[in-house]
Residue frames as qw, qx, qy, qz and C-alpha x, y, z in Angstrom:
[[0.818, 0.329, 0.287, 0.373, -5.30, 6.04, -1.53],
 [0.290, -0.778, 0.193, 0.523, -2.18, 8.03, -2.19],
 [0.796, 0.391, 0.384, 0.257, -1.31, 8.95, -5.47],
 [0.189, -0.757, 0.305, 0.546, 2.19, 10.35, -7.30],
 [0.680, 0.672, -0.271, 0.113, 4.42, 10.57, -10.15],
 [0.683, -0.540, 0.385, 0.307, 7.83, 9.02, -9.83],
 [0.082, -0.358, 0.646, 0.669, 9.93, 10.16, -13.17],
 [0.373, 0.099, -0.768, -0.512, 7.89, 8.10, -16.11],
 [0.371, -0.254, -0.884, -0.126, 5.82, 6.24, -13.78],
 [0.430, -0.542, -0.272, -0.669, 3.01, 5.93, -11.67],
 [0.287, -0.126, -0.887, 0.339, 2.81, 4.62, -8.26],
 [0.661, -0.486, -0.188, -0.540, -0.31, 4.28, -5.93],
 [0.054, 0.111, -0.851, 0.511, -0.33, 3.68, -2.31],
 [0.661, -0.310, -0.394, -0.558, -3.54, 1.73, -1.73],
 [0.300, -0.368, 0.772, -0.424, -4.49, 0.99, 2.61],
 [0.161, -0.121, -0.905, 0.375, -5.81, -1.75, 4.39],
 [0.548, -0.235, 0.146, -0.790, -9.29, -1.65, 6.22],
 [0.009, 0.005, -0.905, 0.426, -11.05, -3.39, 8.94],
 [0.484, -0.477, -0.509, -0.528, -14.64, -4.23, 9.65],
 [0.096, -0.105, 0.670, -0.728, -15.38, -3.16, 12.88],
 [0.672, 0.393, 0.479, -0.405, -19.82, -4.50, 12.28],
 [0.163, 0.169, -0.835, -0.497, -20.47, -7.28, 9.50],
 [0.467, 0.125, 0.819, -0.308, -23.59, -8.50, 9.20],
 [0.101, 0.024, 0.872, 0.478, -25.33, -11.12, 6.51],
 [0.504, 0.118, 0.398, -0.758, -28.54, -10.51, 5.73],
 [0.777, 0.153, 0.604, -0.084, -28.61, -13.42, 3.16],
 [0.416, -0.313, 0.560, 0.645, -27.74, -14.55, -0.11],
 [0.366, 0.560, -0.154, -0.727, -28.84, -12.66, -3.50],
 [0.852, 0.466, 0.111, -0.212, -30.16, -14.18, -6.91],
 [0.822, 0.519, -0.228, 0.056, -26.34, -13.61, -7.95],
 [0.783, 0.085, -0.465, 0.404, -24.27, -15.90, -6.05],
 [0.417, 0.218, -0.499, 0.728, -23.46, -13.22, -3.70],
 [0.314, -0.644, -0.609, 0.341, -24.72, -12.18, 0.13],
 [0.054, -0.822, -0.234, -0.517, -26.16, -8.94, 1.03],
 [0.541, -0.107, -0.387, 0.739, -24.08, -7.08, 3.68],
 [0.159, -0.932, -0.057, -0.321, -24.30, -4.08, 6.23],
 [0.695, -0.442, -0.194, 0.533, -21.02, -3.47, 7.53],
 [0.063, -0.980, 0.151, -0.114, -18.59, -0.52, 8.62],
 [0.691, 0.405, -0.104, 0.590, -15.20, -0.50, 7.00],
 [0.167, -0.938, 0.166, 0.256, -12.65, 1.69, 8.98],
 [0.738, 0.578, -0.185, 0.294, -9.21, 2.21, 6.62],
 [0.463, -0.871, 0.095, 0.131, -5.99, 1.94, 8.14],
 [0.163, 0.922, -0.299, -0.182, -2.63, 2.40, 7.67],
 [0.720, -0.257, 0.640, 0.080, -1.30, -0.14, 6.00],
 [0.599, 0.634, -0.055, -0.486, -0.59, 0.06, 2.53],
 [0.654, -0.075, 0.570, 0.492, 0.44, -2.15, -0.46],
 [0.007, -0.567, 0.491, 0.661, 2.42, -0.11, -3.50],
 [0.761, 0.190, 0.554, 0.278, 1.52, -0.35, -6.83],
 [0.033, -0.653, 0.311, 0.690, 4.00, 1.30, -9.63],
 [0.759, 0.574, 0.306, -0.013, 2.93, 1.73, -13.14],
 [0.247, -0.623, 0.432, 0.604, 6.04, 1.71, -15.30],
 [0.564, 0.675, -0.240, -0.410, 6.08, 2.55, -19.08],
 [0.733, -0.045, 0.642, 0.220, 7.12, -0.42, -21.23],
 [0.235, 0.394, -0.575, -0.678, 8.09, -0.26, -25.19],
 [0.015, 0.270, 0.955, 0.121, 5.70, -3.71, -25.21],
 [0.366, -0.357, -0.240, -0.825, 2.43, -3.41, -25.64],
 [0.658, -0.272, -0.700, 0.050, 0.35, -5.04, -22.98],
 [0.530, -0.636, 0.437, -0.351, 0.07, -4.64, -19.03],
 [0.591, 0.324, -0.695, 0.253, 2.37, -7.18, -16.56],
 [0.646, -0.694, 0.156, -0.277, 2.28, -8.24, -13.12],
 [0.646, -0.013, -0.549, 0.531, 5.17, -8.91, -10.66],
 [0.473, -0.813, 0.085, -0.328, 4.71, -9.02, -7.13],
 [0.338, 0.209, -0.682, 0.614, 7.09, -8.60, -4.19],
 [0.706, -0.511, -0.440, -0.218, 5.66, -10.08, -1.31],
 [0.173, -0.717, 0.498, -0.456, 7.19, -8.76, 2.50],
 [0.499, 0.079, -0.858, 0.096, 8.57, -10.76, 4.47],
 [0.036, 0.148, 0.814, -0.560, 6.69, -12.69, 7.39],
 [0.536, 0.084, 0.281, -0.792, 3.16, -12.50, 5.72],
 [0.852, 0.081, 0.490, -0.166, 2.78, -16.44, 5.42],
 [0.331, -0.178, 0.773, 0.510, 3.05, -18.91, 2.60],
 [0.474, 0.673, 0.556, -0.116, -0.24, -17.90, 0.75],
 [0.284, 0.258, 0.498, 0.778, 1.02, -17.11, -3.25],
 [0.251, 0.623, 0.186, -0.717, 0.15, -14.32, -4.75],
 [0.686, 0.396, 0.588, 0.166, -1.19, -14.92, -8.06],
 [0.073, -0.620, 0.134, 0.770, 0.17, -13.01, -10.90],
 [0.036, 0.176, 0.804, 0.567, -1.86, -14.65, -13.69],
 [0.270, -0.427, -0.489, -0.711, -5.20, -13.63, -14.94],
 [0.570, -0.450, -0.667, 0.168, -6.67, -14.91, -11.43],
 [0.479, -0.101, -0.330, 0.808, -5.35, -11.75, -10.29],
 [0.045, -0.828, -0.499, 0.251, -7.65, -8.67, -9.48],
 [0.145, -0.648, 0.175, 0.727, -5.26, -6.15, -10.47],
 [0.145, -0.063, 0.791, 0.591, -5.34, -7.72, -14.03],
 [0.056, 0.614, 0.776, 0.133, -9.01, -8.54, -14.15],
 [0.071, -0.717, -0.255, 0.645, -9.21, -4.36, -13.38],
 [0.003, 0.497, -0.357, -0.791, -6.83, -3.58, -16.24],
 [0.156, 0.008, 0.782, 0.603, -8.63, -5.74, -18.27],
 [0.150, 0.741, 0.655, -0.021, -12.40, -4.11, -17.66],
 [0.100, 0.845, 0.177, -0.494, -11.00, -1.00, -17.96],
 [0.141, -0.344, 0.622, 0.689, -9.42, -1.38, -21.46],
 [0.081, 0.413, 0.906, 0.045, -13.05, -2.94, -22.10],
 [0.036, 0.826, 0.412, -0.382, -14.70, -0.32, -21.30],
 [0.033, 0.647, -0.337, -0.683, -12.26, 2.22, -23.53],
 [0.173, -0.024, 0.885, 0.432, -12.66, -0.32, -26.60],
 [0.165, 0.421, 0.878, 0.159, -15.91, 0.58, -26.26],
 [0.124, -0.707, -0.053, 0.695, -15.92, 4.28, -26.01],
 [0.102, 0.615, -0.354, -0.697, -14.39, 3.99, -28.94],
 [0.799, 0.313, 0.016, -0.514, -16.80, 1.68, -30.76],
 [0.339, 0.447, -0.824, -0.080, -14.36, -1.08, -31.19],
 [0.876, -0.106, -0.440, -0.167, -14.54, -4.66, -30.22],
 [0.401, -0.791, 0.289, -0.361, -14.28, -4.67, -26.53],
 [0.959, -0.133, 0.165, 0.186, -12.74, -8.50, -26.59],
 [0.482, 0.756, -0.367, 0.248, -9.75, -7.34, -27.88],
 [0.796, -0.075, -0.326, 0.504, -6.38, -8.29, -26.80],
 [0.311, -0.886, -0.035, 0.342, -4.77, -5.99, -24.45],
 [0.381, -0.338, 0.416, 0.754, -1.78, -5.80, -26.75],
 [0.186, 0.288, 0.507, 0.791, -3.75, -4.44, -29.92],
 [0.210, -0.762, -0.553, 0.264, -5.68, -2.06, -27.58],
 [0.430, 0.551, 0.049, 0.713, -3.59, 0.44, -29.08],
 [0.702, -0.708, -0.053, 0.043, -2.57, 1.26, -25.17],
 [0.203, 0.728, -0.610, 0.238, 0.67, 2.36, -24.22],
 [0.790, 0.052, -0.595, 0.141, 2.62, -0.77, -22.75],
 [0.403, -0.673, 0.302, -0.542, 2.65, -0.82, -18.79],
 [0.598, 0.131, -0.712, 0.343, 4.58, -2.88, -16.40],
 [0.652, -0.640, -0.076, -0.401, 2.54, -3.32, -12.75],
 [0.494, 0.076, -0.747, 0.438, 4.92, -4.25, -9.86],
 [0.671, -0.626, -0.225, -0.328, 2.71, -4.60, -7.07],
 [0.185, 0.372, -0.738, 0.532, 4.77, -4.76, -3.55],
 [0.624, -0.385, -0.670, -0.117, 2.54, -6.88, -1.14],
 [0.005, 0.260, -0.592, 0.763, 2.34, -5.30, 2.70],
 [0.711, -0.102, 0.207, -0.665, -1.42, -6.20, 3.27],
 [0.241, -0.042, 0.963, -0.114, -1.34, -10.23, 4.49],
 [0.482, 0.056, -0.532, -0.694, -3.33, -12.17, 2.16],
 [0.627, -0.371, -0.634, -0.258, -6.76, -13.94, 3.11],
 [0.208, 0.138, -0.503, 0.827, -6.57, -12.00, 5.89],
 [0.177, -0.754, -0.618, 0.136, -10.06, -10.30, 5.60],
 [0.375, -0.551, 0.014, 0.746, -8.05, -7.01, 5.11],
 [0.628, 0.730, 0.247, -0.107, -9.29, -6.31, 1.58],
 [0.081, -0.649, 0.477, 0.587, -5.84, -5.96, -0.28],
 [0.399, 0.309, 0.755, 0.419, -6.94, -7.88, -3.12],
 [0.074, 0.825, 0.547, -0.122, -9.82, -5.42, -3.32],
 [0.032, 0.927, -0.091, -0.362, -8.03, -2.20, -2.52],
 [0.242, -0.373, 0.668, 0.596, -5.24, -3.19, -5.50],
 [0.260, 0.517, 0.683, 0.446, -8.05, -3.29, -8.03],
 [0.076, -0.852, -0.512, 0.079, -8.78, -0.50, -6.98],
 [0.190, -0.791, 0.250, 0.525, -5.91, 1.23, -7.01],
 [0.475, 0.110, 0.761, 0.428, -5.53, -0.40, -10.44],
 [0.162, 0.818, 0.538, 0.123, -8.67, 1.56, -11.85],
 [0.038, 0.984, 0.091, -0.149, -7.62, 4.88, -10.85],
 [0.270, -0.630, 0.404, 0.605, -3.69, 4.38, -11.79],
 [0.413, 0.351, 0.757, 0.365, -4.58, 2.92, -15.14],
 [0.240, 0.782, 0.567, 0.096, -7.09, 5.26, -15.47],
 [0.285, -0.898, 0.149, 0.300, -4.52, 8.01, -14.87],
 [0.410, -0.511, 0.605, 0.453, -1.74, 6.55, -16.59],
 [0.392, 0.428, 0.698, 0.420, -3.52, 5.90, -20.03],
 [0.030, -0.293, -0.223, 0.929, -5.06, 9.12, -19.64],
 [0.146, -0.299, -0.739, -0.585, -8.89, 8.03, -20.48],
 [0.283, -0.056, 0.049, -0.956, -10.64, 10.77, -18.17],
 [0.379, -0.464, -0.763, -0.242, -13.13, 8.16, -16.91],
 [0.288, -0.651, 0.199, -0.673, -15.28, 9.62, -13.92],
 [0.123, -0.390, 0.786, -0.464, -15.43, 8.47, -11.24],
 [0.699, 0.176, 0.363, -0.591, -19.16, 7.08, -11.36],
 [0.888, 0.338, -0.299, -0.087, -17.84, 4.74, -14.53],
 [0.260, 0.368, -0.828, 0.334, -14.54, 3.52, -12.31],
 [0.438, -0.139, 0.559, -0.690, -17.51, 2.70, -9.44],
 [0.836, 0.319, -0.079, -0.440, -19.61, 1.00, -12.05],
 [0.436, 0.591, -0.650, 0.196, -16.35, -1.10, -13.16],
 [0.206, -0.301, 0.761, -0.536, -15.17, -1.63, -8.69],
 [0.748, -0.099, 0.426, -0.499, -19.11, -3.09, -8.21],
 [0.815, 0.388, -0.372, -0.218, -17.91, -6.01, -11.22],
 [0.625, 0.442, -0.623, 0.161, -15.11, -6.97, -9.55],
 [0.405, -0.243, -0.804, 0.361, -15.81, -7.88, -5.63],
 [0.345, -0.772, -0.528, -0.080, -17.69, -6.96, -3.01],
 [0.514, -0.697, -0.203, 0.456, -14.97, -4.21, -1.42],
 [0.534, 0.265, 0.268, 0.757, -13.72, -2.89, -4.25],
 [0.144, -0.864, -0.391, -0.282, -16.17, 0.15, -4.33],
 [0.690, -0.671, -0.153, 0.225, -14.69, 1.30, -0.48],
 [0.585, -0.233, 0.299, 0.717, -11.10, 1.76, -1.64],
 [0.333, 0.541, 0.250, 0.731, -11.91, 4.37, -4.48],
 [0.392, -0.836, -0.351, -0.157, -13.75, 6.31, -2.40],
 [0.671, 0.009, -0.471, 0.572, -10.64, 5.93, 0.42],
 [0.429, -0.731, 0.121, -0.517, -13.05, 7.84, 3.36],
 [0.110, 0.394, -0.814, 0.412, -11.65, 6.89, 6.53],
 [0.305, 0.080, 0.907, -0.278, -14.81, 5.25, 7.98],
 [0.524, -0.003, -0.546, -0.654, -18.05, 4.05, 5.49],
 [0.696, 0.220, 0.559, -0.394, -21.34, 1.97, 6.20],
 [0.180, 0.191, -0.821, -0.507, -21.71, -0.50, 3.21],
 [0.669, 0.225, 0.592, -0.389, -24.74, -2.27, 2.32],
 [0.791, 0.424, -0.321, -0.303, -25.65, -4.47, -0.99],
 [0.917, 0.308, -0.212, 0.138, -22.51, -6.26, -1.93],
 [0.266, -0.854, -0.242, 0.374, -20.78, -3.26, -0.40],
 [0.357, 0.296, 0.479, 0.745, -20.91, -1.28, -3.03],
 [0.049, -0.890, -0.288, -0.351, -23.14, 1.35, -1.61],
 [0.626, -0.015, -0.374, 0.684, -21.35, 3.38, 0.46],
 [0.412, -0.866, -0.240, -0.149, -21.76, 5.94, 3.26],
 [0.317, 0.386, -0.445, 0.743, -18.83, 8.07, 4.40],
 [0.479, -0.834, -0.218, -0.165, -19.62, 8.76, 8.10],
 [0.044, -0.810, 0.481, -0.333, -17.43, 10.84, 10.63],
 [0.735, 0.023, -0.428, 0.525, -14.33, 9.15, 12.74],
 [0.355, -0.910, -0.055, -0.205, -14.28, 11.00, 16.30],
 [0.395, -0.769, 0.473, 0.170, -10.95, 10.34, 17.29],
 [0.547, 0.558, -0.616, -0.104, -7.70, 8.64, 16.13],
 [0.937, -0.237, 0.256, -0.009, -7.63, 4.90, 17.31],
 [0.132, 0.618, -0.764, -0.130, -4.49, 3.10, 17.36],
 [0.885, -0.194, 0.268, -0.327, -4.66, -0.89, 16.93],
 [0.496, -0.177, 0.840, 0.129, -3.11, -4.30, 16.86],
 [0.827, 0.112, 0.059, -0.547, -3.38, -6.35, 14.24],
 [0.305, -0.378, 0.870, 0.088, -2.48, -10.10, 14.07],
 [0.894, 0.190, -0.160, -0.372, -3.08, -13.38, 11.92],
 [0.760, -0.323, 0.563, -0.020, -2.29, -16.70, 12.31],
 [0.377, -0.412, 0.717, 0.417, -0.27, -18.62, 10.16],
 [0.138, 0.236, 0.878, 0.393, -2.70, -19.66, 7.99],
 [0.163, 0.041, -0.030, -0.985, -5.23, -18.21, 6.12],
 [0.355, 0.497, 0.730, -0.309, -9.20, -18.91, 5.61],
 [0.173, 0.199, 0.683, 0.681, -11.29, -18.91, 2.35],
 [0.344, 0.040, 0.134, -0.929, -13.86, -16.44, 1.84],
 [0.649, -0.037, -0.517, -0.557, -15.91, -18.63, 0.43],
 [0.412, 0.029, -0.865, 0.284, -15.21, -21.73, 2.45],
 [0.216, 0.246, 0.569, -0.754, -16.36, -19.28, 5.91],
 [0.428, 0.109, -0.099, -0.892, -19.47, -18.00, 3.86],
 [0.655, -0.151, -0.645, -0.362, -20.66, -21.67, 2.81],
 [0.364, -0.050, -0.777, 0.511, -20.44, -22.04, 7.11],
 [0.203, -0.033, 0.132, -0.970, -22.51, -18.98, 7.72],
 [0.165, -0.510, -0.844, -0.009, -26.00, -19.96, 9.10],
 [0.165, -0.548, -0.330, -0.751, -28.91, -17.14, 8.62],
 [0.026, -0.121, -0.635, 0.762, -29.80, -15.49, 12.53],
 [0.007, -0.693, -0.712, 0.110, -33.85, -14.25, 13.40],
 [0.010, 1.000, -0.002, 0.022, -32.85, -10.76, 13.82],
 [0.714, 0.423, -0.071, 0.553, -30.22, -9.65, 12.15],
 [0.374, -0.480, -0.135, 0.782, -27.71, -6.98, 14.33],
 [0.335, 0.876, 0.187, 0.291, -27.95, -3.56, 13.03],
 [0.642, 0.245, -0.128, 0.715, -24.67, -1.15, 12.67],
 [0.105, 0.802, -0.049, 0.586, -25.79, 1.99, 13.99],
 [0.432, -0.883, -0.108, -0.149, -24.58, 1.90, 17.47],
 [0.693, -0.054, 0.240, 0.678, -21.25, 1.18, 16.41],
 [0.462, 0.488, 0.302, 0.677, -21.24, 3.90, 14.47],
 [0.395, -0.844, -0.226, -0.284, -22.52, 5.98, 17.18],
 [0.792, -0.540, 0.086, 0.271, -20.12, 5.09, 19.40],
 [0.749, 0.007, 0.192, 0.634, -17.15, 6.22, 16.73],
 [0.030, 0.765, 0.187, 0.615, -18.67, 9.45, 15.55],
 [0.309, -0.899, 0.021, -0.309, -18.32, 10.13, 19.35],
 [0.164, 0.722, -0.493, 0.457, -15.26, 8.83, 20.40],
 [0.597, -0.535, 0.331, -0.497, -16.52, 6.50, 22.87],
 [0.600, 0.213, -0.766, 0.087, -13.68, 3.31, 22.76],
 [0.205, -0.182, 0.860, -0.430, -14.29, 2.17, 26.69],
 [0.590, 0.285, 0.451, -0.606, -18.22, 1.25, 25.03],
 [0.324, 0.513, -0.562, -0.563, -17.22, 0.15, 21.54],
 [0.134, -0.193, 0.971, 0.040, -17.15, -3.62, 22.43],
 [0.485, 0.454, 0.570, -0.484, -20.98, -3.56, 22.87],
 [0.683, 0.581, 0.289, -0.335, -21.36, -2.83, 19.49],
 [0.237, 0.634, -0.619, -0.398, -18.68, -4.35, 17.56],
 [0.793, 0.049, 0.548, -0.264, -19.81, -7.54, 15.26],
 [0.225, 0.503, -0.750, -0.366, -18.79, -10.07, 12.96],
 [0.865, 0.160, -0.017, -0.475, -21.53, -12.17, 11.23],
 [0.807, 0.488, -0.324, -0.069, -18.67, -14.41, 10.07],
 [0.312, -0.566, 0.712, -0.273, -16.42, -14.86, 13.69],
 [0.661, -0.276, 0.620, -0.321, -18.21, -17.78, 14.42],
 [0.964, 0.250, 0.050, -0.073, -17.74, -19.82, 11.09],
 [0.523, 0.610, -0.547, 0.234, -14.25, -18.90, 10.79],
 [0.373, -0.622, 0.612, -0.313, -13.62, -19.84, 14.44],
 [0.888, 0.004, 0.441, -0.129, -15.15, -23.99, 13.33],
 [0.693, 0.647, -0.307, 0.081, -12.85, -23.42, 10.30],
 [0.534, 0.560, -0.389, 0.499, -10.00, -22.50, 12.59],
 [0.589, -0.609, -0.487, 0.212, -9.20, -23.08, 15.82],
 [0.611, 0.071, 0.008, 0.789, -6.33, -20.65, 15.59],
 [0.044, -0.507, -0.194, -0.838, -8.67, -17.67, 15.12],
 [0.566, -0.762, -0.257, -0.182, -10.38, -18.50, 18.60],
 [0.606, -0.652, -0.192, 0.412, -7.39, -18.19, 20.48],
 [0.522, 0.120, -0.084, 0.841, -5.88, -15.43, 18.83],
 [0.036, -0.629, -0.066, -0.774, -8.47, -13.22, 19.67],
 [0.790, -0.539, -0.280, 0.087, -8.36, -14.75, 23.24],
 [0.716, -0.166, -0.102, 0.670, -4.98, -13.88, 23.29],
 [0.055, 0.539, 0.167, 0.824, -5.69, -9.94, 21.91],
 [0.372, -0.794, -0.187, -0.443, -8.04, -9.62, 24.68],
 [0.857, -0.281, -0.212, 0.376, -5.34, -11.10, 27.30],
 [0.528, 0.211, 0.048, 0.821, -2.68, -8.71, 25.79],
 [0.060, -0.522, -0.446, 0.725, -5.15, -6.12, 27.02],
 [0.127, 0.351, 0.570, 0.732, -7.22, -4.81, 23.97],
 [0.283, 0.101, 0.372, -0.878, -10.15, -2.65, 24.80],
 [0.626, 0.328, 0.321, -0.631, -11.62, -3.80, 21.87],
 [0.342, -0.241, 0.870, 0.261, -11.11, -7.18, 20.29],
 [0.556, 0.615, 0.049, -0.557, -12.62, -8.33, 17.01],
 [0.527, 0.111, 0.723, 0.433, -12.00, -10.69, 13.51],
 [0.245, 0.568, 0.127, -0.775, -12.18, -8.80, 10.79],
 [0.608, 0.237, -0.501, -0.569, -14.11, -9.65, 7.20],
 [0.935, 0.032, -0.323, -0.145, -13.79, -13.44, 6.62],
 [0.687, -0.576, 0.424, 0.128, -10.75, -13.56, 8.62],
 [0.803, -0.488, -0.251, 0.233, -8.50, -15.16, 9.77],
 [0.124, 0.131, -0.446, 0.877, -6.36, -11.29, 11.05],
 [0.438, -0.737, -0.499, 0.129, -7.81, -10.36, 14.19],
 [0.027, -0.648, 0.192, -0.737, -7.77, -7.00, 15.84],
 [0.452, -0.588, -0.532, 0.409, -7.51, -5.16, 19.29],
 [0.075, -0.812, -0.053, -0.577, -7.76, -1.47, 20.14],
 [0.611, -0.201, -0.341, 0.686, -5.63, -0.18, 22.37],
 [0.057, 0.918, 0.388, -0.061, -6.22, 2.85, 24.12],
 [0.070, -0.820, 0.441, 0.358, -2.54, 4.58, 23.35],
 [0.653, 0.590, -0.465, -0.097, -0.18, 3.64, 20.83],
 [0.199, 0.458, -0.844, 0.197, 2.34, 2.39, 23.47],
 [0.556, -0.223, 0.459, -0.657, -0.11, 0.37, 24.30],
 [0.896, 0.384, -0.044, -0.220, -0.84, -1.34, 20.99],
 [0.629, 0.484, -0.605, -0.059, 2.79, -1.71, 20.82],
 [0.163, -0.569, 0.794, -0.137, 2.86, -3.05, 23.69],
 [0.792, 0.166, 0.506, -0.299, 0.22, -5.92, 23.34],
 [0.462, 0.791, -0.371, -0.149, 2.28, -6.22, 19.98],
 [0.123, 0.590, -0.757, 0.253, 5.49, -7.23, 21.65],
 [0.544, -0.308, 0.652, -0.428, 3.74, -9.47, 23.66],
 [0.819, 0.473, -0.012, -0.323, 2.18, -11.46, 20.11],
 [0.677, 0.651, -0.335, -0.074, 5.30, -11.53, 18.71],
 [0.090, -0.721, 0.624, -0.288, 6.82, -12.99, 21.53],
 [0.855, -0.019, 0.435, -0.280, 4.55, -16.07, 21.44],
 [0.046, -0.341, 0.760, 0.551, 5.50, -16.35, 17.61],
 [0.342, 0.185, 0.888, 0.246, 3.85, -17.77, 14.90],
 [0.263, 0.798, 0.530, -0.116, 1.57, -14.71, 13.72],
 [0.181, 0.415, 0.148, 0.880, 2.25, -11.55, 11.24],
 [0.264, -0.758, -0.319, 0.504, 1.68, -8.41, 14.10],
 [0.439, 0.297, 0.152, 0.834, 0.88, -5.10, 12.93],
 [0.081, -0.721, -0.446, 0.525, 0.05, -2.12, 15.08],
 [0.132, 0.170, 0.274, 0.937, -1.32, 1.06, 12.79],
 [0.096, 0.174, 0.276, -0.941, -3.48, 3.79, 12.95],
 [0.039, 0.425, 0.482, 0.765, -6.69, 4.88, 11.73],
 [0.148, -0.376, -0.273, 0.873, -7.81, 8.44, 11.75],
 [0.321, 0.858, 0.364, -0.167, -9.91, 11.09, 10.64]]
């Protein structure tokens, strides 16, 4: 997460990130599944600029690039960035011993105007919902200037989804486990370059998760992680998993052959990442990724992006 001043306002670049090992280990008392996966962050980022208003209140308007589908972005309450600004004006209301229901406009808050720019394809599996609450928390928490720590913005992230957590943090590769909300920074041995693609359509987290069917022995992450701490992409495939491939693939047929088509294009190491429905490929040079790229975009019908992530 990248954070400046632009004249009067605030802006936050907030990336992207892949699961390179997901696995379910079943589903908790509240509503949600216990996870062990490994998040790498890459370079992909959607913008969000806090600008001073004379209103009181916070706003959303997004701008959405072009070519990442027809899936809305919501800019009503439904919205994660909003549901951020509105636990963390909660939380100050109660600092200061007030009634934490309050309205944001008699929060006695300076007035803030969120234009979110959209670059991370939505229902993707790519956490940009996630990492824009997150980058919500800390620009809020910056731009009001209420000096939460970090350990009360974490407290806050674990309320609002399971990835939120990840994106404050913004290490380049983490183990998660709970909700994934614990987190483990672990080392990145080299800089990987990769593909990534989705199909026209996207895929409901939920939807995959109510598909998901409990295994005997669950996978375990560390030899993925082994394998990255040393650098060792010609062995990666062996231990890259995704608890959740095989319901999104009966959702979608679309997700089995694009990652048919990733491994064609010549990936080293092919992959669906979260709930889907973008697939990856690792590539073992850049002009490599771009080319398996060129080759995607030549079929048509998919958002193709080739970026980095590094140590």
């Amino acid at each position: 997460m990248r954070v400046r001043r632009q004249g009067a306002s605030l802006v936050v670049d907030t990336p992207a990130k892949l699961n390179l090992f997901l696995e379910v280990l079943g589903r908790r008392s509240d509503g949600y599944h216990s996870l062990e996966t490994v998040m790498v962050s890459v370079g992909l980022y959607d913008t969000l600029q806090f600008v001073p208003t004379a209103t009181p209140g916070v706003s959303l308007s997004v701008c959405t690039s072009r070519g990442l589908g027809d899936v809305p972005c919501p800019v009503d309450d439904s919205n994660l960035v909003l549901k951020a600004a509105r636990l963390l004006v909660e939380r100050h209301l109660q600092t200061l011993g007030r009634d934490p229901f309050d309205t944001l406009e008699n929060a006695g808050l300076p007035g803030v105007a969120i234009h979110l720019t959209k670059r991370i394809p939505l229902q993707a599996g790519m956490g940009g919902g996630s990492s824009d609450a997150a980058a919500a928390l800390v620009g809020l928490n910056r731009f009001w200037n209420l000096g939460f720590a970090s350990v009360d913005l974490h407290e806050l992230a674990s309320r609002l989804g399971s990835d939120v957590n990840v994106f404050l943090d913004s290490v380049p590769l983490a183990l998660c486990r709970g909700r994934g909300e614990q987190i483990e920074s672990r080392p990145l041995g080299r800089r990987y370059w990769v593909v990534v693609a989705q199909p026209p359509v996207g895929l409901s987290t939920a939807a995959v998760f109510r598909h998901w069917q409990p295994q005997a022995a669950p996978r375990c992450a560390t030899p993925v992680l082994q394998m990255l701490a040393q650098g060792r992409l010609p062995d990666l495939q062996s231990g890259v998993f995704n608890a959740l491939q095989q319901p999104a693939e009966l959702l979608s047929d679309e997700v089995s052959q694009l990652l048919g088509q990733l491994r064609d294009a010549g990936g080293v190491v092919s992959g669906m990442t979260g709930s889907g429905s973008a697939c990856y490929a690792i590539g073992q040079t850049y002009r490599a990724c771009q080319t398996m790229a060129a080759r995607l975009r030549a079929r048509g019908g998919y958002w193709v992006g080739v970026m980095r992530c590094s140590t």
